[in-house]
C-alpha positions as CSV (number, residue, x, y, z in Angstrom):
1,X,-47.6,-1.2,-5.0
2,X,-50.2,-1.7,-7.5
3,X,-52.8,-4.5,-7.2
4,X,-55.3,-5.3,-10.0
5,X,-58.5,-7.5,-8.4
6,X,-60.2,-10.3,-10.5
7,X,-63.4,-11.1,-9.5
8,X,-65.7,-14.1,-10.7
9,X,-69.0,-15.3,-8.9
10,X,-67.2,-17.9,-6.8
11,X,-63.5,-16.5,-7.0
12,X,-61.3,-13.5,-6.2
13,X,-58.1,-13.0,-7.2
14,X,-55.6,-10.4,-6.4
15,X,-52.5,-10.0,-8.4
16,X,-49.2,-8.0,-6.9
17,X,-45.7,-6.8,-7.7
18,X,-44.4,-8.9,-4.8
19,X,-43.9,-12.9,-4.1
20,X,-45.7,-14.4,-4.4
21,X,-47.7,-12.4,-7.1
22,X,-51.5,-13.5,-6.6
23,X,-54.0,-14.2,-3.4
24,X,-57.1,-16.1,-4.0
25,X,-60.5,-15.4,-1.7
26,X,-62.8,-18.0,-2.4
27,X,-66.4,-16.6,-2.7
28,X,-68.4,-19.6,-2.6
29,X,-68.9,-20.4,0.7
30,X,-66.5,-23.2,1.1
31,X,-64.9,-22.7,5.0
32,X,-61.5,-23.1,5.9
33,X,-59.7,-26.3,6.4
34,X,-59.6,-27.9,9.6
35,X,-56.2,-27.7,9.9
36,X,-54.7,-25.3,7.0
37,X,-51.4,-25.9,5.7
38,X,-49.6,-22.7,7.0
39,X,-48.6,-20.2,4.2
40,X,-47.5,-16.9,3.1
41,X,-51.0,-15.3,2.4
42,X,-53.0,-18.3,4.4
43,X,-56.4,-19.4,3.1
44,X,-58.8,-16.9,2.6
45,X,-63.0,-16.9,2.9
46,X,-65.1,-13.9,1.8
47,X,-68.7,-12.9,1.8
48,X,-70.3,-9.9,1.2
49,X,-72.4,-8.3,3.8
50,X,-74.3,-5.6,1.6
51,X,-72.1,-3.6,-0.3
52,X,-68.9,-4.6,2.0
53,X,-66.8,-7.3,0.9
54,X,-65.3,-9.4,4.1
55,X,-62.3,-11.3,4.2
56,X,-61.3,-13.7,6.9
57,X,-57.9,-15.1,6.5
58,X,-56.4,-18.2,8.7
59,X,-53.2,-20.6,8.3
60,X,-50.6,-18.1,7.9
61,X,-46.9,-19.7,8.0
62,X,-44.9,-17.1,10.8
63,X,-42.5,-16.3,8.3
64,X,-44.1,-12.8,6.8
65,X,-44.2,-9.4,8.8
66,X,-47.4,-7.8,9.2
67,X,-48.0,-3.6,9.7
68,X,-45.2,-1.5,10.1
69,X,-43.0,-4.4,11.0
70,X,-44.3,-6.9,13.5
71,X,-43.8,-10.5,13.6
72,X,-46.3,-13.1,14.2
73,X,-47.0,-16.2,14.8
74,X,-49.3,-19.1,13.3
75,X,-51.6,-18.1,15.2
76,X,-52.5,-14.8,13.3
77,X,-56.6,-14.0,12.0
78,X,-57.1,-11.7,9.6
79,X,-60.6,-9.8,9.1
80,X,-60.6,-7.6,5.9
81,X,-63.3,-5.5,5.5
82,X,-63.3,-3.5,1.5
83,X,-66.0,-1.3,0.6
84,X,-66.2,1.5,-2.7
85,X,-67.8,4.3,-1.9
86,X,-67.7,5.6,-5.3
87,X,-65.6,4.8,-8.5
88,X,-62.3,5.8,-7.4
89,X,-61.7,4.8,-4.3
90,X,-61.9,1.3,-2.0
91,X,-62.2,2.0,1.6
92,X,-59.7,-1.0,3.2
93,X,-60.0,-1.9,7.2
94,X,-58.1,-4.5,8.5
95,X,-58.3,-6.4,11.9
96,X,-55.4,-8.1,13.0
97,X,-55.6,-10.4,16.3
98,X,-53.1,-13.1,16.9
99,X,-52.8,-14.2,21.0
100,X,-49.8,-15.3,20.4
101,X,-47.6,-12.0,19.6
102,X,-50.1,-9.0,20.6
103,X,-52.0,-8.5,23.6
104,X,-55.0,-7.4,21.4
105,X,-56.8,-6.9,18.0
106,X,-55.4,-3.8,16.0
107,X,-56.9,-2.0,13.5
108,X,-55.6,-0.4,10.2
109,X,-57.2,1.3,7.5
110,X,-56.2,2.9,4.1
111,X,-58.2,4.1,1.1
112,X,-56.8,2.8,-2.3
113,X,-57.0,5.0,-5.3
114,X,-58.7,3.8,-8.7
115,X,-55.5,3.9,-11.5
116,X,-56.9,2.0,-14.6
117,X,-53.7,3.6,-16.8
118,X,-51.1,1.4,-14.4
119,X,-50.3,-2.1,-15.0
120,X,-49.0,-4.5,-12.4
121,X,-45.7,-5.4,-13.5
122,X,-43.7,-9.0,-13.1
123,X,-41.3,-9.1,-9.7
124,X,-37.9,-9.8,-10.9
125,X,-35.3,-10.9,-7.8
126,X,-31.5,-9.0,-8.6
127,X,-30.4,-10.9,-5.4
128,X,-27.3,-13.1,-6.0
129,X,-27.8,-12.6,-9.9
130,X,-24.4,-13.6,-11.5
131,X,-25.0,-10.6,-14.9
132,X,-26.8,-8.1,-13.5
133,X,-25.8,-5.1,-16.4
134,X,-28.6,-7.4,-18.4
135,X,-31.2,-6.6,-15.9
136,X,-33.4,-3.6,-17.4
């Protein structure tokens, strides 16, 4: 999948080939909402601690599937931690608790790889489409 990241002083924004297209991380030091309105993505908080950017992430709806396939529940925190070691690459950890579904935090991490050449393309749904030879 390819994600292209926006970033302004008090905003990021992260755009995606997959609903819902785009995740906003507000930089400003705003904190979450007492009692967040549960979504796909949830609402997101960053700060940058030196040359690491960390995301925490509350208010998830329990509708999404998170790692290789796990459900969750409402209950789910998510602690991003994104850090470029040099041009071409971003250094991604993620810590995943939620009480109600695992029995502890879990921790995955991934690099992602600098590709300026590729452009994040618009998600078209086929399902139930009623023409689909006009689908290109």
């Amino acid at each position: 999948m390819i994600y292209k990241v926006v970033q302004t002083p008090s905003l990021l924004i992260t755009l995606f080939e997959n609903v819902p297209n785009f995740r906003q991380v507000y930089l400003d030091g705003r904190a979450h909402p007492k009692e967040p309105n549960p979504s796909w993505l949830g609402h997101s908080t960053g700060i940058w601690q030196r040359d690491t950017l960390v995301i925490d992430t509350v208010g998830f709806n329990d509708k999404s599937w998170v790692g290789l396939g796990s459900p969750h529940t409402e209950m789910l925190h998510l602690i991003e931690r994104y850090r470029r070691p040099d041009r071409g690459h971003l250094e991604v950890e993620a810590t995943l608790e939620d009480p109600g579904t695992f029995t502890k935090p879990w921790k995955q991490r991934s690099t992602w790889y600098l590709a300026p050449e590729d452009d994040v393309l618009e998600y078209v749904c086929g399902e139930n489409n009623k023409d689909p030879q006009h689908i290109r």
